[in-house]
DSSP file (Angstrom, degrees, kcal/mol; ACC not computed):
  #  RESIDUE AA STRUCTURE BP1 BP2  ACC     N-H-->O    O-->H-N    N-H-->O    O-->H-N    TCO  KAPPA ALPHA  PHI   PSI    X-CA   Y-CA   Z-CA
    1    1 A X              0   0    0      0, 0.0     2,-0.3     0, 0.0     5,-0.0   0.000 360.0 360.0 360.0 130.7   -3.0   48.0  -28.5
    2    2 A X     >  -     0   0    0      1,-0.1     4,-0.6     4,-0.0     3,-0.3  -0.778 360.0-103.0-107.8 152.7   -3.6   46.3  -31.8
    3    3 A X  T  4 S+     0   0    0     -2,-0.3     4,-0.4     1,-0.3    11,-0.1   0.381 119.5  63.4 -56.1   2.8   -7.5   44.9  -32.5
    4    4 A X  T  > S+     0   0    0      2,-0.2     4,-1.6     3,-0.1     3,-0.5   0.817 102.3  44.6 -95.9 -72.9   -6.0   41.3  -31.6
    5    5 A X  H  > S+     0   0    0     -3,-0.3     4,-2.1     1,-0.2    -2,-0.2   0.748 112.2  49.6 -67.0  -6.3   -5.2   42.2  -28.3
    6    6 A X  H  X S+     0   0    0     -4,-0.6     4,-1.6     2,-0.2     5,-0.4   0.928 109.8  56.1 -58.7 -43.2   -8.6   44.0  -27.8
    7    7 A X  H  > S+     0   0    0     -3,-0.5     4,-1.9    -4,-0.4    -2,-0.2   0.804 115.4  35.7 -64.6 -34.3  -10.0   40.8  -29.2
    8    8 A X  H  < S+     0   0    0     -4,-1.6    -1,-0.3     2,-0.2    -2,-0.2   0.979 115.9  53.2 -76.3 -49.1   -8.1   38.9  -26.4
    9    9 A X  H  < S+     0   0    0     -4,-2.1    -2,-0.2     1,-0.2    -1,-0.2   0.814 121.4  29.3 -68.2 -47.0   -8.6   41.5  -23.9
   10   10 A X  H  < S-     0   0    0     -4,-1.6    -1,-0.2     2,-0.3    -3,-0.2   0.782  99.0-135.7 -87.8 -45.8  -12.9   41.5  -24.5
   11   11 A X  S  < S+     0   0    0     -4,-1.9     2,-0.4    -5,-0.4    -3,-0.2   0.425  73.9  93.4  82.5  19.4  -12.4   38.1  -25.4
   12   12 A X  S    S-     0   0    0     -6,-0.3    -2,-0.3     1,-0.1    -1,-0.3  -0.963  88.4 -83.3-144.3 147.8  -14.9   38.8  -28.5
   13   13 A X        -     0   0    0     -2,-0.4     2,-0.4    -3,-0.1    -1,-0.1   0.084  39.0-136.2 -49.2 167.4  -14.2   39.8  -32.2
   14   14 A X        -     0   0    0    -11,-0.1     2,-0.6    -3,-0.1    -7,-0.1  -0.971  14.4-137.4-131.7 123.0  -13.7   43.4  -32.5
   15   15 A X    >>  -     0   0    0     -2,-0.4     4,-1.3     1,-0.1     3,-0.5  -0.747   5.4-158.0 -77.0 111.0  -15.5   44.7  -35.6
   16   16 A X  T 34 S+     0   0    0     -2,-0.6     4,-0.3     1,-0.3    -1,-0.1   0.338  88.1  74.8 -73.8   6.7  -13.3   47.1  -37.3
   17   17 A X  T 34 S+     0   0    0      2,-0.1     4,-0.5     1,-0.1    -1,-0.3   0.935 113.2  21.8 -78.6 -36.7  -16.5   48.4  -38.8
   18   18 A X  T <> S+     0   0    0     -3,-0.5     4,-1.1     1,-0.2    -2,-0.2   0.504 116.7  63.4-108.6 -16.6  -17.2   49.9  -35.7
   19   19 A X  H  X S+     0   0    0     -4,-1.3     4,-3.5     1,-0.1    -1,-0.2   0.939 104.6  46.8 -81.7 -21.8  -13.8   50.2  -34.0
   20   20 A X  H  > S+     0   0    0     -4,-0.3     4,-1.4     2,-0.2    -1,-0.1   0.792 110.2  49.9 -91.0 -19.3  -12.3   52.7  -36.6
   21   21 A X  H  > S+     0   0    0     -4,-0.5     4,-0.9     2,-0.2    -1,-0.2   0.953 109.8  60.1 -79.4 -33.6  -15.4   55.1  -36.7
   22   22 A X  H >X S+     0   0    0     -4,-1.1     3,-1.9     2,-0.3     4,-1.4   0.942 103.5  48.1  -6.0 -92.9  -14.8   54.8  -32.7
   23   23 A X  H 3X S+     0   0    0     -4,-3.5     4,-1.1     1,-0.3    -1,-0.2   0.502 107.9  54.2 -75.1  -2.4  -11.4   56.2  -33.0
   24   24 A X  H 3X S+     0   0    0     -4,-1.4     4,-1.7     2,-0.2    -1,-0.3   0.653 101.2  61.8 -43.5 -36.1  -12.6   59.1  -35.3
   25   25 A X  H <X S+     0   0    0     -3,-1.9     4,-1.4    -4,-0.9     5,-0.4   0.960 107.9  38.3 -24.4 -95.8  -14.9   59.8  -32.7
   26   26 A X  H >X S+     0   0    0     -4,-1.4     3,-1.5     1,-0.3     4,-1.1   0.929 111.1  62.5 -53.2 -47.6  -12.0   60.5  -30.3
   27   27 A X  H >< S+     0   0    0     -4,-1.1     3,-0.6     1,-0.3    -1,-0.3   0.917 107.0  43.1 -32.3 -59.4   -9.9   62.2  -33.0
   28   28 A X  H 3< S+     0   0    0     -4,-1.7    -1,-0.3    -3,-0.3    -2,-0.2   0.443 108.6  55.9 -86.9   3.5  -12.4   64.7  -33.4
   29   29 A X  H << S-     0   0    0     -3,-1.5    -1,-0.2    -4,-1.4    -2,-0.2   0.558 115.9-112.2 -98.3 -13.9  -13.1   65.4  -29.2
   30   30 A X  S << S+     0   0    0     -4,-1.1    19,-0.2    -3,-0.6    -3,-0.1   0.000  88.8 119.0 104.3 -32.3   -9.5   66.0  -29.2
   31   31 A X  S    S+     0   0    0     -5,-0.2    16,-1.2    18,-0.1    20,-0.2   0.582  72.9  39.6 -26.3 -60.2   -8.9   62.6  -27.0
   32   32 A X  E     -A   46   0A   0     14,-0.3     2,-0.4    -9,-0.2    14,-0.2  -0.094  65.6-145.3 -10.1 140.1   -7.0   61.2  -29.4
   33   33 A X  E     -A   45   0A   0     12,-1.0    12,-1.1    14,-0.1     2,-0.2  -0.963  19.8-149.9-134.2 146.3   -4.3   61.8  -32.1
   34   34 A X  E     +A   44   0A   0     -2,-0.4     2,-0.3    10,-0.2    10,-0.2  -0.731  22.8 179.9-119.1 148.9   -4.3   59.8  -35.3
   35   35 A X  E     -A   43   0A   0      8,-2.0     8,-7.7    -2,-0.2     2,-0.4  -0.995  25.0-113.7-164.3 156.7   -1.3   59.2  -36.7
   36   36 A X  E     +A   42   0A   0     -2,-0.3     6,-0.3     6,-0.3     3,-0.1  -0.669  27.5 161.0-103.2 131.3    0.6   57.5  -39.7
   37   37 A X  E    S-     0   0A   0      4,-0.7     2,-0.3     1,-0.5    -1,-0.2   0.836  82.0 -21.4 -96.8 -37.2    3.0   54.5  -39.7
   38   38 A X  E >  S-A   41   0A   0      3,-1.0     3,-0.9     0, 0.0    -1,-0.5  -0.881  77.1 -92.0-144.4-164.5    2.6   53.7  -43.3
   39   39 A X  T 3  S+     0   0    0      1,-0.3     3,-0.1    -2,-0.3    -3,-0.0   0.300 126.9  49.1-102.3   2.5    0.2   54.5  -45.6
   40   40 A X  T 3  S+     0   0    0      1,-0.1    -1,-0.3     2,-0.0     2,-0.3   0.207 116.1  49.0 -95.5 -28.4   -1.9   50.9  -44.9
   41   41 A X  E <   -A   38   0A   0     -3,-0.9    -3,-1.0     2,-0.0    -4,-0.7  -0.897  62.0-168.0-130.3 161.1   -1.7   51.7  -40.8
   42   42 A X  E     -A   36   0A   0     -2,-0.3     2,-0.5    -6,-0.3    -6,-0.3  -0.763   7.5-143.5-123.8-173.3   -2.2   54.1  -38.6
   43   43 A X  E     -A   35   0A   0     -8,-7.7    -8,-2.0    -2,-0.2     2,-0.3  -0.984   6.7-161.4-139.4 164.4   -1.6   54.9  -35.0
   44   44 A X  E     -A   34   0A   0     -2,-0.5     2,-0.4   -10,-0.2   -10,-0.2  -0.834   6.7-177.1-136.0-179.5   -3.3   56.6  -32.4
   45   45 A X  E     -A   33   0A   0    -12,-1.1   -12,-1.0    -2,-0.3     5,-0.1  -0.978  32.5-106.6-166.1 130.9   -2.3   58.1  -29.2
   46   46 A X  E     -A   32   0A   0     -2,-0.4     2,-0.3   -14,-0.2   -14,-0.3  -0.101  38.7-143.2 -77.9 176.1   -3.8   59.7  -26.3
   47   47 A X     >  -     0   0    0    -16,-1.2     4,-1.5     1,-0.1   -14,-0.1  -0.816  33.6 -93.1-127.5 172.2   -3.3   63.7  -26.1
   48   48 A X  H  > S+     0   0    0     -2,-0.3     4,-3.7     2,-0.2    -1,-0.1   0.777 130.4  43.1 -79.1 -48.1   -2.8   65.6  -23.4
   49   49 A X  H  > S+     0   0    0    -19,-0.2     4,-0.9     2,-0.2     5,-0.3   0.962 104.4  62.3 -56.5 -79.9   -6.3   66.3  -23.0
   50   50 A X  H  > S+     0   0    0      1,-0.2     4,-1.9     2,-0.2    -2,-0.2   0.759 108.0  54.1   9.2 -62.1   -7.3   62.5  -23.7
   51   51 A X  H  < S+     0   0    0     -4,-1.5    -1,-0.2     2,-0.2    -2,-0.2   0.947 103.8  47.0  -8.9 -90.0   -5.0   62.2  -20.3
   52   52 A X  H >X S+     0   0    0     -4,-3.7     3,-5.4     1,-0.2     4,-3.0   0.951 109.9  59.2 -56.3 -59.1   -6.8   64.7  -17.9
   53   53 A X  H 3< S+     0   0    0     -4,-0.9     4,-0.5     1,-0.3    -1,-0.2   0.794 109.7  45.9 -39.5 -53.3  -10.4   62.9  -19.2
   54   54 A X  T 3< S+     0   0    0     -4,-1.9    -1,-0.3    -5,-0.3    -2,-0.2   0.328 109.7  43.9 -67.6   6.3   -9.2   59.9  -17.9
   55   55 A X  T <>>S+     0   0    0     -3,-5.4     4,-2.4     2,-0.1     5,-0.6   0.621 109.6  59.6-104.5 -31.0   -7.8   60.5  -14.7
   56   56 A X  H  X5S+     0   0    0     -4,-3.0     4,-1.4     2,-0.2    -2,-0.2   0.840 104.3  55.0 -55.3 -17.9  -10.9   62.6  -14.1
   57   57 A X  H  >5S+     0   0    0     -4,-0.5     4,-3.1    -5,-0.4    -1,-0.2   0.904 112.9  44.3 -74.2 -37.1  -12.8   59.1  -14.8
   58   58 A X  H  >5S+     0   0    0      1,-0.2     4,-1.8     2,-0.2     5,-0.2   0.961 107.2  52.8 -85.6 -42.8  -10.8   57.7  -12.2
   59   59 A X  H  X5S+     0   0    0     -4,-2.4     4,-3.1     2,-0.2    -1,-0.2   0.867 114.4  43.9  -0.2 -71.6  -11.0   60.0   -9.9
   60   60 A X  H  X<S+     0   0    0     -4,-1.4     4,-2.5    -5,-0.6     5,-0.5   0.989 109.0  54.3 -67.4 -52.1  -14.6   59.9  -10.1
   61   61 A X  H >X S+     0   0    0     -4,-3.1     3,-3.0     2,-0.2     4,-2.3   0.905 110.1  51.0 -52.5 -79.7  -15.0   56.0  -10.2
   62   62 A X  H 3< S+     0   0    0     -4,-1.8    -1,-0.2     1,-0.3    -3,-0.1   0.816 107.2  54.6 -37.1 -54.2  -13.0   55.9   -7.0
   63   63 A X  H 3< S+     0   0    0     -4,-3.1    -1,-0.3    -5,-0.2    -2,-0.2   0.879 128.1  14.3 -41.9 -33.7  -15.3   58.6   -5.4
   64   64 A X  H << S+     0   0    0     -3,-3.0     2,-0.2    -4,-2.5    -1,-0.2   0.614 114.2  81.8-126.7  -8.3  -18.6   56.7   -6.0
   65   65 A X     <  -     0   0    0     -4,-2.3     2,-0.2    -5,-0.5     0, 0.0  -0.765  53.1-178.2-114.7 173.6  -17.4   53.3   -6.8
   66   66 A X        -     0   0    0     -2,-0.2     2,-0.7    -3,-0.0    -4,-0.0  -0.756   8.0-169.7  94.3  93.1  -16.2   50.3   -4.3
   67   67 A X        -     0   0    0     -2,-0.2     2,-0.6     1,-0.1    -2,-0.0  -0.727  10.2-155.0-111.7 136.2  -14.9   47.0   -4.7
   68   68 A X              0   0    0     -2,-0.7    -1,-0.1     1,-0.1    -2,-0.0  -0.532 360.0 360.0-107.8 162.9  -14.7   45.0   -2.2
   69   69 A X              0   0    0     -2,-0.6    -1,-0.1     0, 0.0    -2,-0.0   0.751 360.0 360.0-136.0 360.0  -12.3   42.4   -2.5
């Protein structure tokens, strides 16, 4: 997802001051994997771990959470 579609997605700028230290953040918990496409961009990528955290969110959110619809 590039910071243009967050921007759509949030519907609010996305400050790259604050998104990039973000995905350092996750780099270093392991979540993450940083990665080059050229030497101006990078990419990132969830990891294996990165994964499991997130189905364990959902997992949980289903347990405790409820929408009714």
């Amino acid at each position: 997802m590039t910071p243009s579609e967050l921007e759509n997605y949030y519907e609010s700028e996305i400050h790259h001051g604050r998104l990039y230290p973000n995905l350092d953040t996750l780099v270093d918990k392991g979540l993450v994997e940083k990665g080059e496409i050229d030497q101006r961009t990078n990419s990132y990528a969830l990891t294996r771990r990165g994964r499991r955290e997130l189905t364990a969110r959902r997992e949980w959110e289903h347990q405790y959470v409820t929408l009714d619809e």
